[in-house]
C-alpha positions in Angstrom: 1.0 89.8 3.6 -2.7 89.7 4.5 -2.9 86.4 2.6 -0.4 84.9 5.0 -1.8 86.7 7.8 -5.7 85.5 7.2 -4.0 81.9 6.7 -2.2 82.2 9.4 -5.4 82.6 11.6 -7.2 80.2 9.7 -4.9 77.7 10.8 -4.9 78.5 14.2 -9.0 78.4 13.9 -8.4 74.5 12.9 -5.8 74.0 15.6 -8.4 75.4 17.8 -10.8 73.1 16.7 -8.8 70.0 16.5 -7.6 70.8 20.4 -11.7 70.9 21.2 -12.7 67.7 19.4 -9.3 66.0 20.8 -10.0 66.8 24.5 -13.6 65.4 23.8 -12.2 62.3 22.7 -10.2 61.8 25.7 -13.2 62.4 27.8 -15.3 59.8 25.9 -12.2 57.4 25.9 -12.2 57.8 30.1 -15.8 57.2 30.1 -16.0 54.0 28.4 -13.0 53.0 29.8 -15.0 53.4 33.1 -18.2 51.9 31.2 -15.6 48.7 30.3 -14.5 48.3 33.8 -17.8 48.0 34.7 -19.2 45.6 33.0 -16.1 43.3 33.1 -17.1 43.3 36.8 -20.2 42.4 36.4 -19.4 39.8 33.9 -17.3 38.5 36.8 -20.1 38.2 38.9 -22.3 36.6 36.9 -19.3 33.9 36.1 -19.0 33.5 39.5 -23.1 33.5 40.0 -23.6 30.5 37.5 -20.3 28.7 38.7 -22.3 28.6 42.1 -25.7 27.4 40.7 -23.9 24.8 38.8 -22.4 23.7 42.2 -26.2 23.9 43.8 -27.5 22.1 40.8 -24.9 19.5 41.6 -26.1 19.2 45.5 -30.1 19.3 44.5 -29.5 16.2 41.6 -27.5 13.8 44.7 -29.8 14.6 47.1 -32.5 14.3 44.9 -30.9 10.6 44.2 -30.7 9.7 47.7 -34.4 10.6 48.3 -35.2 7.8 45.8 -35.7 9.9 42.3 -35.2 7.8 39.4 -33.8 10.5 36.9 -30.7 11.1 39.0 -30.1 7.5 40.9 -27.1 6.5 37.7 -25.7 10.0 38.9 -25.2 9.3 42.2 -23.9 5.7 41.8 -21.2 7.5 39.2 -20.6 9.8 41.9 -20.7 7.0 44.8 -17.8 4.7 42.5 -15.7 8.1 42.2 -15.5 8.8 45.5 -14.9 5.0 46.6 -12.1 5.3 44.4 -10.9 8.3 45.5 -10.5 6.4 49.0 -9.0 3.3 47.9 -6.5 5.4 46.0 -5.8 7.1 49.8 -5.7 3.9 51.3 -3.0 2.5 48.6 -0.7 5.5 49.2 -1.0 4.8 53.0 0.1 1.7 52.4 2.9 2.5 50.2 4.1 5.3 52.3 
């Protein structure tokens, strides 16, 4: 009877301890679950950061073109043709409408 008795605690000893580690776990889960959030925000910042500077890159690279520059003069006469296509498409479905 003492055999069962002493295994009987010993068992409730582990259970004890599983409980302890277990409720750790969840802790560390909610942290880096909190961690994750984070940085996911912050990734979507910085997306939204470069998607800008792309955009200003854009701007700097035409007006750089229309100051004279060399380097970027075939990049504003593609961007020139797009746009004057752009309008003649508008002007075509004003017609048509």
């Amino acid at each position: 009877m003492q055999k069962f008795e002493d295994s009987l605690e010993e068992l409730r000893q582990l259970v004890s301890k599983l409980i302890i580690v277990q409720e750790s776990l969840v802790l560390e889960n909610v942290e880096l679950k909190k961690e994750l959030n984070s940085r996911e925000n912050k990734i979507n910042q910085l997306n939204l950061e470069n998607k800008r500077l792309i955009e200003e890159n854009k701007n700097i690279k035409i007006a750089s073109a229309l100051t004279g520059n060399e380097e970027y003069k075939s990049l504003m006469k593609l961007k020139v043709n797009r746009l004057m296509k752009e309008v003649d498409s508008c002007i075509l479905q004003m017609k048509n409408s």
